[in-house]
Biopython code that builds the backbone (N, CA, C, O; Angstrom):
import numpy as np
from Bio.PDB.StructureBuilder import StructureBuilder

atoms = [
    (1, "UNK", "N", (17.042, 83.542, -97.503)),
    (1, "UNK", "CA", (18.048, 84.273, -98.256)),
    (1, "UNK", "C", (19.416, 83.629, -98.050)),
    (1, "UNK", "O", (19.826, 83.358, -96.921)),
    (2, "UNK", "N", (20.174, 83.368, -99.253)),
    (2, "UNK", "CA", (21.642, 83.130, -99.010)),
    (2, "UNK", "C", (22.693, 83.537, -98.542)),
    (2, "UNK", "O", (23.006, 84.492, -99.252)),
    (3, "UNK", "N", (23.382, 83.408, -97.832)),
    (3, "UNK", "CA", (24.215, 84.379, -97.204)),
    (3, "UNK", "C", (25.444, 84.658, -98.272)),
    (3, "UNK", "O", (26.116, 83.718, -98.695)),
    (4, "UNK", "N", (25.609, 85.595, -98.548)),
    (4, "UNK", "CA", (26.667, 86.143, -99.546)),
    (4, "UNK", "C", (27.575, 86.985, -99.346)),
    (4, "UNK", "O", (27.027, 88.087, -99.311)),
    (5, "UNK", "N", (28.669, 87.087, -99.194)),
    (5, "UNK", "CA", (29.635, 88.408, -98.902)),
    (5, "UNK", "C", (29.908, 89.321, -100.144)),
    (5, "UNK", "O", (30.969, 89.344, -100.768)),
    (6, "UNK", "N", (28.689, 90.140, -100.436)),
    (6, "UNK", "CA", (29.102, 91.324, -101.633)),
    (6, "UNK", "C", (30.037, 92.283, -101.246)),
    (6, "UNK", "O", (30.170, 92.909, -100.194)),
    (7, "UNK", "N", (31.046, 92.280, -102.950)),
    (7, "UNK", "CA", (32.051, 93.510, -102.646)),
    (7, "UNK", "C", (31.583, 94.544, -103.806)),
    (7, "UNK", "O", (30.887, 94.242, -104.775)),
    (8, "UNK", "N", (32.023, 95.618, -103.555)),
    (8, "UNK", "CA", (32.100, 96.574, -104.338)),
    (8, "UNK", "C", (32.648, 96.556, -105.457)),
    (8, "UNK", "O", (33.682, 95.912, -105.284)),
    (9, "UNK", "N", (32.573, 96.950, -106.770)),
    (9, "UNK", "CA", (33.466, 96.265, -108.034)),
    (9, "UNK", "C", (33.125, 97.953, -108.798)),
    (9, "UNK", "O", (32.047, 98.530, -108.941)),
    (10, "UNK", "N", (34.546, 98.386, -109.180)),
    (10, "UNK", "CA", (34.767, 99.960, -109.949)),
    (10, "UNK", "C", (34.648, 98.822, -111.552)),
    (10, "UNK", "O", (35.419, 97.925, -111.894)),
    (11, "UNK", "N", (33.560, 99.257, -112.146)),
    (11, "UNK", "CA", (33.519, 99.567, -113.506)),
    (11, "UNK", "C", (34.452, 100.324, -114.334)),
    (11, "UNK", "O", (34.702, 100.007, -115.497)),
    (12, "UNK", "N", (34.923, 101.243, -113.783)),
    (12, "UNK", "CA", (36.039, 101.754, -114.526)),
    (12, "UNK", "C", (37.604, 101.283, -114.590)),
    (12, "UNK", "O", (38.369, 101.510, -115.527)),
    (13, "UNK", "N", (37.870, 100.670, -113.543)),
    (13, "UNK", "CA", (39.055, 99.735, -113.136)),
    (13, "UNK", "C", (39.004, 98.796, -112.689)),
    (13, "UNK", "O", (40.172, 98.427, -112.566)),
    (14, "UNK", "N", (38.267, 97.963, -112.264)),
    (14, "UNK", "CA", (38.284, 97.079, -111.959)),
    (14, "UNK", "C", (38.553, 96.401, -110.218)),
    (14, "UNK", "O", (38.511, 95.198, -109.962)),
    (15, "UNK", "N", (38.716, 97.064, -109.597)),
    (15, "UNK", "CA", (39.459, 97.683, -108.446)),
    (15, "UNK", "C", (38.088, 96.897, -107.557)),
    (15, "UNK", "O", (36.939, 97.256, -107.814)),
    (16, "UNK", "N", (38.382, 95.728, -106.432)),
    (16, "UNK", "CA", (37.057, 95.428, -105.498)),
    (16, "UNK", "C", (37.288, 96.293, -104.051)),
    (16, "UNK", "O", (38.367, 96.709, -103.630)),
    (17, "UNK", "N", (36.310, 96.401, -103.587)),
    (17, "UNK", "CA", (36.157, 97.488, -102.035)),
    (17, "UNK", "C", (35.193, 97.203, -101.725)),
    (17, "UNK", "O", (34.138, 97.355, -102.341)),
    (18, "UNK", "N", (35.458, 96.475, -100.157)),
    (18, "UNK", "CA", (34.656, 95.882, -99.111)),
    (18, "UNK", "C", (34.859, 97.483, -97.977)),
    (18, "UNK", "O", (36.050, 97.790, -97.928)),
    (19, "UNK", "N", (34.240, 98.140, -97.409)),
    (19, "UNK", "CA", (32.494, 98.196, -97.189)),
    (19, "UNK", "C", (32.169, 99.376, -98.126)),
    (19, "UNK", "O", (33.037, 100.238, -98.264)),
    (20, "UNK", "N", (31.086, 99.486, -98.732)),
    (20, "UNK", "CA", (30.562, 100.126, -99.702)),
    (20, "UNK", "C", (30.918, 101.194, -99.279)),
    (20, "UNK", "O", (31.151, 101.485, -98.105)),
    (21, "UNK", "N", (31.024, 102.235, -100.745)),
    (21, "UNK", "CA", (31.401, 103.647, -100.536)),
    (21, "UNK", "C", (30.965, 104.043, -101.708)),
    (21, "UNK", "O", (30.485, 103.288, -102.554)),
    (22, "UNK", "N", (31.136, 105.476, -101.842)),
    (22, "UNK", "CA", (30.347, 106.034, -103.044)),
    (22, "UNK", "C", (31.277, 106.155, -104.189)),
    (22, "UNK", "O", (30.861, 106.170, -105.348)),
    (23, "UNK", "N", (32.269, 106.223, -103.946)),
    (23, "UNK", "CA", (33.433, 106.306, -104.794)),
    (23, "UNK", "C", (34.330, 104.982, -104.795)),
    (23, "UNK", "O", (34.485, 104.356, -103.746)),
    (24, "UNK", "N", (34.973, 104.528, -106.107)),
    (24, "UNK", "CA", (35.868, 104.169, -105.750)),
    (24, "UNK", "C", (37.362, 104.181, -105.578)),
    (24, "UNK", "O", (37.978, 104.816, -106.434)),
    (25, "UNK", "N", (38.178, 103.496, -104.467)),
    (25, "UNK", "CA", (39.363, 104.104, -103.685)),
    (25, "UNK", "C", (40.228, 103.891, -104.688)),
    (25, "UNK", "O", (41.201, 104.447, -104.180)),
    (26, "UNK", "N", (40.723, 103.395, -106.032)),
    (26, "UNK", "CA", (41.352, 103.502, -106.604)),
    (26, "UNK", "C", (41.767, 104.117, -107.827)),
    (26, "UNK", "O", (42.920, 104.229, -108.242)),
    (27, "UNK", "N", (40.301, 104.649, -108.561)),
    (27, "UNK", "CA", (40.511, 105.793, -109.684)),
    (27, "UNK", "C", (39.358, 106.812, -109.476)),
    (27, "UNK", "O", (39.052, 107.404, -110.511)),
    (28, "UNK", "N", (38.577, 107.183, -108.249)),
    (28, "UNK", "CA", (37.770, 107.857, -107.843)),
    (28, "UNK", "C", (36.677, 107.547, -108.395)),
    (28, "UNK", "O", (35.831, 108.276, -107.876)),
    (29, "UNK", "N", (35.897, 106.475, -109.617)),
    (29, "UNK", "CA", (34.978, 106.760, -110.018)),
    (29, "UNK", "C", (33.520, 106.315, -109.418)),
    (29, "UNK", "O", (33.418, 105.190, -108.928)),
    (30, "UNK", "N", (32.285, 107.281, -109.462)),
    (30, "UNK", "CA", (30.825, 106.907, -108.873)),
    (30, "UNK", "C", (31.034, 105.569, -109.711)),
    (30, "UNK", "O", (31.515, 104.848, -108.838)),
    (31, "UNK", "N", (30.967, 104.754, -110.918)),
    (31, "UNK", "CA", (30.681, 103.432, -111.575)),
    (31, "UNK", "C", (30.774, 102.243, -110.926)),
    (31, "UNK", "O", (31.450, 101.372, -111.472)),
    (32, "UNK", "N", (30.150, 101.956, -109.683)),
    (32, "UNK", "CA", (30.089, 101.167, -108.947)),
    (32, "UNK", "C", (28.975, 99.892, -109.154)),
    (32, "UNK", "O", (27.798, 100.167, -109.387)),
    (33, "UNK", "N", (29.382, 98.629, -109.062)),
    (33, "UNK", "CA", (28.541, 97.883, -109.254)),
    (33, "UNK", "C", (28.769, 96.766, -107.881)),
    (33, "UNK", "O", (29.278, 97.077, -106.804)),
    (34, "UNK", "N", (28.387, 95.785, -108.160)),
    (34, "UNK", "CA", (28.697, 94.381, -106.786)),
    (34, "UNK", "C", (29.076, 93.371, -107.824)),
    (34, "UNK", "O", (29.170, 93.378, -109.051)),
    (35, "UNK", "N", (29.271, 92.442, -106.802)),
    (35, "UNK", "CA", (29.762, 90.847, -107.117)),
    (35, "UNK", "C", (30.132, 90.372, -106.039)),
    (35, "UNK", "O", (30.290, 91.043, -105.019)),
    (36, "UNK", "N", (30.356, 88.895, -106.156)),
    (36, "UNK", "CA", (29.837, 88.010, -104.626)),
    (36, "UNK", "C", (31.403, 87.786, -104.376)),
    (36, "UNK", "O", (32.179, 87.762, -105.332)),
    (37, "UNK", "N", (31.871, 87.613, -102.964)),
    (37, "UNK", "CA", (33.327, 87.450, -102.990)),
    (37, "UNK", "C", (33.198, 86.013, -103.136)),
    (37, "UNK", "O", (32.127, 85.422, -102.995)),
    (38, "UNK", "N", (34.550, 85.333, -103.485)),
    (38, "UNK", "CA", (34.809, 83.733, -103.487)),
    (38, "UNK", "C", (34.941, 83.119, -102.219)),
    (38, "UNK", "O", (34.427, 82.019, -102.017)),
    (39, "UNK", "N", (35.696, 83.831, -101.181)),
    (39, "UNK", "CA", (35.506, 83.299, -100.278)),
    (39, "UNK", "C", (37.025, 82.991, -99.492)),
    (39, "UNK", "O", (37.068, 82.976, -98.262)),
    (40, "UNK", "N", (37.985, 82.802, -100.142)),
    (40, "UNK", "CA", (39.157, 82.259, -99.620)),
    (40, "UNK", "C", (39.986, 84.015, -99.351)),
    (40, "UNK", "O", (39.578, 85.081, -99.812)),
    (41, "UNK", "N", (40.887, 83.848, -98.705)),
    (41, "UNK", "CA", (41.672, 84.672, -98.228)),
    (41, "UNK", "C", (43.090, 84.651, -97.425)),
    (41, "UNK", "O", (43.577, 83.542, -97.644)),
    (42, "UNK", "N", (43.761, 85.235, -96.779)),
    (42, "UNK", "CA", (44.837, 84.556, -95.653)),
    (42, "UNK", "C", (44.991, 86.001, -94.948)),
    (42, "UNK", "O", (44.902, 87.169, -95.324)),
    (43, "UNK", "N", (45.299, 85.259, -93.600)),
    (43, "UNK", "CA", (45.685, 85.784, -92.110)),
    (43, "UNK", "C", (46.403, 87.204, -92.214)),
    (43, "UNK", "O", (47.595, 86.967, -92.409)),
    (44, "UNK", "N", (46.181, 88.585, -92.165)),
    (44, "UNK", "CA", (47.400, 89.915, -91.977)),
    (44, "UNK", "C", (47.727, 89.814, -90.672)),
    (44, "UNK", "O", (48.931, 89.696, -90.441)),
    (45, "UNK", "N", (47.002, 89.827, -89.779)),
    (45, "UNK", "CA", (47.047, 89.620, -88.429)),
    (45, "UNK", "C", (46.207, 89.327, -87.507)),
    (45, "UNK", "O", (45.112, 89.166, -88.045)),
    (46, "UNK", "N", (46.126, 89.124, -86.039)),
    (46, "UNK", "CA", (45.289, 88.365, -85.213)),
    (46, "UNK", "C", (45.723, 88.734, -84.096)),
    (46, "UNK", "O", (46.879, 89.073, -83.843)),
    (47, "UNK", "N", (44.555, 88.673, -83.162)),
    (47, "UNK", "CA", (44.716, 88.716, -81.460)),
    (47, "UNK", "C", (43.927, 87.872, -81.155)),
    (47, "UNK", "O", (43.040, 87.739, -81.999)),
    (48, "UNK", "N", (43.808, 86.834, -79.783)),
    (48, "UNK", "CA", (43.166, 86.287, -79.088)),
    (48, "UNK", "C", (42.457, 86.794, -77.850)),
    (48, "UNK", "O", (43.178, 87.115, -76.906)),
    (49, "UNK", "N", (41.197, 86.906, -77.726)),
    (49, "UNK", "CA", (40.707, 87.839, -76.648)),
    (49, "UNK", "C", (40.133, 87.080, -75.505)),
    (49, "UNK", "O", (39.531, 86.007, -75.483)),
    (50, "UNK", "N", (40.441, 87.827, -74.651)),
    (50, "UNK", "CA", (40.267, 86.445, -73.328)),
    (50, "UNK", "C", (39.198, 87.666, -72.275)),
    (50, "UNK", "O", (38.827, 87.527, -71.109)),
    (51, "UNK", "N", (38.962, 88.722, -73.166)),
    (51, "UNK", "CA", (38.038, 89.640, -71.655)),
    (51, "UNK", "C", (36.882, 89.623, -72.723)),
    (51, "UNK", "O", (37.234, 90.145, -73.781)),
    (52, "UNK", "N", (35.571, 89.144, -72.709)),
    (52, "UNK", "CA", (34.544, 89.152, -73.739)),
    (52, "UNK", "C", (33.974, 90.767, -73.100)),
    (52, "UNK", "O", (34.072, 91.233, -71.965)),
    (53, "UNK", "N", (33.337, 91.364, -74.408)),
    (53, "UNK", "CA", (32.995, 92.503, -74.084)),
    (53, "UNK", "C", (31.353, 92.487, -73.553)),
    (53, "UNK", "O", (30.818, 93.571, -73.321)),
    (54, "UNK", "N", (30.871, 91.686, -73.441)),
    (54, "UNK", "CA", (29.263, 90.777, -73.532)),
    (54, "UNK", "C", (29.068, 89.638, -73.205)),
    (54, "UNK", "O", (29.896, 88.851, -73.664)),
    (55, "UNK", "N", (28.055, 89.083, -72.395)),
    (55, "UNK", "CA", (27.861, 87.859, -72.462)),
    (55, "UNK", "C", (27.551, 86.805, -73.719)),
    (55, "UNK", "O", (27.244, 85.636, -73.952)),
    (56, "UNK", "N", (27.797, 87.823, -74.228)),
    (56, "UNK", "CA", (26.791, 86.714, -75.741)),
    (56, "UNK", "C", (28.724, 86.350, -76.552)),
    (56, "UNK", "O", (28.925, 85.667, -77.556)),
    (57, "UNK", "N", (29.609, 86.928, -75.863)),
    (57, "UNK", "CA", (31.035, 86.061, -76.754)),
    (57, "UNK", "C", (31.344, 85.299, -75.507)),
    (57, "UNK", "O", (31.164, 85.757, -74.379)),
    (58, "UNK", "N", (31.812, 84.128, -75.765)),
    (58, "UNK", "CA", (32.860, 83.215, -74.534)),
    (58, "UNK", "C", (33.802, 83.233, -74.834)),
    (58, "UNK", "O", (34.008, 82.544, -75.833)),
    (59, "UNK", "N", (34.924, 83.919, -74.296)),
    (59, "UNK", "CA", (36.269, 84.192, -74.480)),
    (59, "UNK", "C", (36.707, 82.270, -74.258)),
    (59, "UNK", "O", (35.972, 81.368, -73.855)),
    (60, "UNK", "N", (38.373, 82.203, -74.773)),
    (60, "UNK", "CA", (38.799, 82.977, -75.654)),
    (60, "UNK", "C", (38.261, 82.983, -77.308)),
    (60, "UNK", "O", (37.474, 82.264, -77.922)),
    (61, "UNK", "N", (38.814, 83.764, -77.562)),
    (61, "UNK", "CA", (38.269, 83.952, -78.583)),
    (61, "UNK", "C", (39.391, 85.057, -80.101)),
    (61, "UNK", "O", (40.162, 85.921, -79.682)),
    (62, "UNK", "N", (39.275, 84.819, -81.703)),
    (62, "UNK", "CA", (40.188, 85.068, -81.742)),
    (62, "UNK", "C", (39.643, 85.944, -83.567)),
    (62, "UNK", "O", (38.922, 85.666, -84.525)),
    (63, "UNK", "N", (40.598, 87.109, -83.105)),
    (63, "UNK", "CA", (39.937, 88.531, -83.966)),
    (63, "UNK", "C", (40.706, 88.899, -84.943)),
    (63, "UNK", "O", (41.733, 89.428, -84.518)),
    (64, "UNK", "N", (40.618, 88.822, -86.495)),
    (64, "UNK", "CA", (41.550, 88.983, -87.250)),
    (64, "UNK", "C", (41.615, 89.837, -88.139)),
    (64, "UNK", "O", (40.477, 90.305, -88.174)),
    (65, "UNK", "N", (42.380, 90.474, -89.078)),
    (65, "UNK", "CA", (42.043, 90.850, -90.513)),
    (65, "UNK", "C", (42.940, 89.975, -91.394)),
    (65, "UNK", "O", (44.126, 89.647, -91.417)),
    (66, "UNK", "N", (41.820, 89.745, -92.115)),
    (66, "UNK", "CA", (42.101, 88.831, -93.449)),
    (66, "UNK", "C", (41.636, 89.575, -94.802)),
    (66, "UNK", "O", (40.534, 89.937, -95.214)),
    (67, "UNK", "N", (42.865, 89.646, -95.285)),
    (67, "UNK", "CA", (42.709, 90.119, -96.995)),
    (67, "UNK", "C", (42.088, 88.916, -97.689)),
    (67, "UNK", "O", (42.581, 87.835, -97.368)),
    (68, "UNK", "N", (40.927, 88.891, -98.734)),
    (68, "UNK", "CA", (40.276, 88.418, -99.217)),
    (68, "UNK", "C", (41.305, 88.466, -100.278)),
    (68, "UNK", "O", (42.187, 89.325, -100.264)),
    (69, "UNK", "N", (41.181, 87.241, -101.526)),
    (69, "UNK", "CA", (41.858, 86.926, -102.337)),
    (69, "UNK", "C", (41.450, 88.020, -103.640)),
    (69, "UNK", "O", (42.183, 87.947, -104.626)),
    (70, "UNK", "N", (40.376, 88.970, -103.674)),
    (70, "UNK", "CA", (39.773, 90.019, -104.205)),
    (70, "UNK", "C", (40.701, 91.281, -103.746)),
    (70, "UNK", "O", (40.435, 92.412, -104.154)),
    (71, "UNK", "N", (41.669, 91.061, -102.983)),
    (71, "UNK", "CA", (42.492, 92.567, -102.578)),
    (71, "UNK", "C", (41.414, 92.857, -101.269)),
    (71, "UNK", "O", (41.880, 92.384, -100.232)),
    (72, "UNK", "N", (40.236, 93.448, -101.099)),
    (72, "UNK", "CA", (39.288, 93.938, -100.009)),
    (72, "UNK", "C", (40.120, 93.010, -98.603)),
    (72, "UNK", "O", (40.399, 91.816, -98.705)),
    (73, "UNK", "N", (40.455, 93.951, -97.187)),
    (73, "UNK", "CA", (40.377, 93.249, -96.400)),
    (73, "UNK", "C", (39.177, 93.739, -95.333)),
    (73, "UNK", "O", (38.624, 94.839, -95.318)),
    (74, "UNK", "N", (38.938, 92.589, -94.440)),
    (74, "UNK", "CA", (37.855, 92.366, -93.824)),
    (74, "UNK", "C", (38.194, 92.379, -91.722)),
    (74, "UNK", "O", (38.947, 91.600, -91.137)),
    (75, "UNK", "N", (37.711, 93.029, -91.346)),
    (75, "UNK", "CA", (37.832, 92.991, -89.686)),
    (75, "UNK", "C", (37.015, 91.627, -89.255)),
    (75, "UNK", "O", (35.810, 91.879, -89.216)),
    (76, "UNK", "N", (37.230, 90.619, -89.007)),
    (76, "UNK", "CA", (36.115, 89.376, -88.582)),
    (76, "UNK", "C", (36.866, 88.552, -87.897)),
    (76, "UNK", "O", (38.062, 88.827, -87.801)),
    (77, "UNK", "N", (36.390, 87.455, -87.316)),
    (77, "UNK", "CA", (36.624, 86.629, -86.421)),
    (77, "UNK", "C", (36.727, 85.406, -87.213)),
    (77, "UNK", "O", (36.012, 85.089, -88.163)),
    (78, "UNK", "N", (37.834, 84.672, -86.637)),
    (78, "UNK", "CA", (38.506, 83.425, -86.892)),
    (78, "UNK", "C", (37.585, 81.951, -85.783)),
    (78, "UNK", "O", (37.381, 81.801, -84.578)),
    (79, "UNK", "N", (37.326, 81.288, -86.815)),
    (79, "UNK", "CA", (36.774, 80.394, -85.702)),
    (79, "UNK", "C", (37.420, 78.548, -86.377)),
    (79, "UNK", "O", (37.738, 78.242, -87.527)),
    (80, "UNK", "N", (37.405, 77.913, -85.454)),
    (80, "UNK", "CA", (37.927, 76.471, -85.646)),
    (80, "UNK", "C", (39.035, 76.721, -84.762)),
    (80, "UNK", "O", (39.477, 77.803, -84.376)),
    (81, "UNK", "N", (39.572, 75.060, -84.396)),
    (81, "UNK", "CA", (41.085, 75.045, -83.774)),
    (81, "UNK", "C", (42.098, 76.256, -84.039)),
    (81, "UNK", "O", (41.779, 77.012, -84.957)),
    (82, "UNK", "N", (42.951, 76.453, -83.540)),
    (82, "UNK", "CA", (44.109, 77.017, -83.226)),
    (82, "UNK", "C", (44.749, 75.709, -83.426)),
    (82, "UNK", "O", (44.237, 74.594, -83.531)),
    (83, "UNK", "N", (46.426, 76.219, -83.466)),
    (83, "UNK", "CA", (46.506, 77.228, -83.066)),
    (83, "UNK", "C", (46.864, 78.133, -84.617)),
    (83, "UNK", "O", (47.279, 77.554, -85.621)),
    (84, "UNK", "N", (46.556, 79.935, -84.534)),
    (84, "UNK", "CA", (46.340, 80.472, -85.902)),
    (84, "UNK", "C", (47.528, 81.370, -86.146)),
    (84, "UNK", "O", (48.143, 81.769, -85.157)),
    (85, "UNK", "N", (48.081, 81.881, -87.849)),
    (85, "UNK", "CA", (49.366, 82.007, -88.512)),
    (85, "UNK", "C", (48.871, 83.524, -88.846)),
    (85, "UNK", "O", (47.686, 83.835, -88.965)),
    (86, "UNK", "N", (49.752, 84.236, -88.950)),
    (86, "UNK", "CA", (50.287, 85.179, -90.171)),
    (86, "UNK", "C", (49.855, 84.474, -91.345)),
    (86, "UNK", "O", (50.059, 83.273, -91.522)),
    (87, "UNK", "N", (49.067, 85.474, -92.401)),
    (87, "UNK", "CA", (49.895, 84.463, -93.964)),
    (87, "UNK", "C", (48.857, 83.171, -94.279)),
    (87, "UNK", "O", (48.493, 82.753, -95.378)),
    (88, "UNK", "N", (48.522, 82.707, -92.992)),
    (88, "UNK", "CA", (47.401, 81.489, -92.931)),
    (88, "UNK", "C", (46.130, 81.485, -94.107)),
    (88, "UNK", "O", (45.354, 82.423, -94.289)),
    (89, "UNK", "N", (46.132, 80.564, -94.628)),
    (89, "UNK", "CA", (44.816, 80.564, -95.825)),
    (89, "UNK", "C", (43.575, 80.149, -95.001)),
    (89, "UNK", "O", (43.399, 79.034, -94.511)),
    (90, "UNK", "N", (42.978, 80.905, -94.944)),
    (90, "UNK", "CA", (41.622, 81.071, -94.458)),
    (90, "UNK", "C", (40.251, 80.619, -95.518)),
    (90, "UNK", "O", (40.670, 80.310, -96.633)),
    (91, "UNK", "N", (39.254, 80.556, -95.435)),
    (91, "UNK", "CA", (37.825, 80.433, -96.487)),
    (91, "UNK", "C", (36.707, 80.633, -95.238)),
    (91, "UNK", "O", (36.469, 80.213, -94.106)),
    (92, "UNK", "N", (36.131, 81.683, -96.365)),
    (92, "UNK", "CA", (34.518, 82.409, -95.318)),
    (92, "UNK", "C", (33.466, 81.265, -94.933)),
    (92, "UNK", "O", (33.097, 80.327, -95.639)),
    (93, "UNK", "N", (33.151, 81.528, -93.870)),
    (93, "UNK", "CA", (32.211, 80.494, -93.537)),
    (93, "UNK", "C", (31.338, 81.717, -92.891)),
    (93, "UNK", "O", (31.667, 82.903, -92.880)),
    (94, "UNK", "N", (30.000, 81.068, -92.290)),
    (94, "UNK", "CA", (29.160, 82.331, -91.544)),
    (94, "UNK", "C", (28.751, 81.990, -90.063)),
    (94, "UNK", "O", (28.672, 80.776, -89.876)),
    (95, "UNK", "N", (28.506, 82.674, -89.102)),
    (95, "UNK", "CA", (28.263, 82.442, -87.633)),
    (95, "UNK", "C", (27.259, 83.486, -86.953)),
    (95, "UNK", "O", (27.601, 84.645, -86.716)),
    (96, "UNK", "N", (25.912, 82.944, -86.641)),
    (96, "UNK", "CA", (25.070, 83.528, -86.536)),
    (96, "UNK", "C", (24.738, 84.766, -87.284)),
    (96, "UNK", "O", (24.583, 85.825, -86.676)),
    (97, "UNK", "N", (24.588, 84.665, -88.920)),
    (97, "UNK", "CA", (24.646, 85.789, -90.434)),
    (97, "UNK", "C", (25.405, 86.272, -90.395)),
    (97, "UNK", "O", (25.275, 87.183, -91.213)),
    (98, "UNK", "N", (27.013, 86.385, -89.567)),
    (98, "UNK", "CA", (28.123, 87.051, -89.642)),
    (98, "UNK", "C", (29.291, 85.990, -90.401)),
    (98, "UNK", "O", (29.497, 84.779, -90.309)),
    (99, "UNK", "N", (30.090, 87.381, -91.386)),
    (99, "UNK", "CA", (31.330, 86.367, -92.235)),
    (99, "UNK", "C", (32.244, 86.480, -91.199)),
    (99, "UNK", "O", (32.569, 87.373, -90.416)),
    (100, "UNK", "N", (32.700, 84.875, -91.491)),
    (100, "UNK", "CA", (34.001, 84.685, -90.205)),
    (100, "UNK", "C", (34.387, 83.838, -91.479)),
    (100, "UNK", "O", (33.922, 83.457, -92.553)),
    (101, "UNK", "N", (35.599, 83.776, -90.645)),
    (101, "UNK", "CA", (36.849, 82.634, -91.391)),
    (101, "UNK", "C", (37.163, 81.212, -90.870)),
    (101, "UNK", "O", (36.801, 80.853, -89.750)),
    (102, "UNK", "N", (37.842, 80.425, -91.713)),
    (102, "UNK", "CA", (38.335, 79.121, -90.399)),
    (102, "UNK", "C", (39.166, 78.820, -91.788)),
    (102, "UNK", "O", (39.049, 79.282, -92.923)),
    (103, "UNK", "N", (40.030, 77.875, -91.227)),
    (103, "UNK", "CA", (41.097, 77.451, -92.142)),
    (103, "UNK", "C", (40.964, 76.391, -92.933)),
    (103, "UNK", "O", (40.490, 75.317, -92.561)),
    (104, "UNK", "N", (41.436, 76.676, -94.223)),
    (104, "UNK", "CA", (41.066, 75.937, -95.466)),
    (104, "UNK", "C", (41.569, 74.480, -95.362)),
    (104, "UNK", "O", (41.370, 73.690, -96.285)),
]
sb = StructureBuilder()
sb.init_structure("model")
sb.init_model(0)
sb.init_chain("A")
sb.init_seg("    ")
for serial, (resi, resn, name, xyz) in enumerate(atoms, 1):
    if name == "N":
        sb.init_residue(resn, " ", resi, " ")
    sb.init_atom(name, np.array(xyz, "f"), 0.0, 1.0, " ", f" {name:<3s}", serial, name[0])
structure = sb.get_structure()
């Protein structure tokens, strides 16, 4: 299977919303359909985490939200060099079936 980041897409407005809901957040309507995101986005903000909560992360390590160029923003992890921006143009890549980012 391909790995794909589906968003939510209001039929009635047009409006995308990442994680599914029954409604959508901008003119209330059930007319919900999907579509695949593109992929690019940039940096709202970021922390670098240096206490892993698990053995399975090796700090450091670095945790962001990035608004998708679709409006939807996304809670995921930044991976590639540092050092990372505000504002920064990002594009989805995947890490063990999870969407992460790294810079375009």
């Amino acid at each position: 299977m391909a790995e794909r980041l589906e968003l939510q897409e209001c039929r009635a407005c047009g409006r995308r919303q990442h994680y599914p809901r029954p409604l959508c957040l901008g003119c209330g309507s059930p007319d919900l359909g999907s579509c695949e995101a593109e992929g690019g986005g940039s940096v709202d903000t970021f922390t670098e985490v240096h206490r892993a909560p698990s053995a399975d992360f090796q700090p450091p390590y670095v945790i962001a939200r990035v608004r998708l160029d679709e409006g939807p923003v996304l809670l995921t992890r930044l991976v590639g060099p540092g050092p990372w921006a505000c504002d920064e143009r990002v594009r989805l890549t995947w890490w063990q079936g999870l969407p992460v980012f790294e810079k375009e």
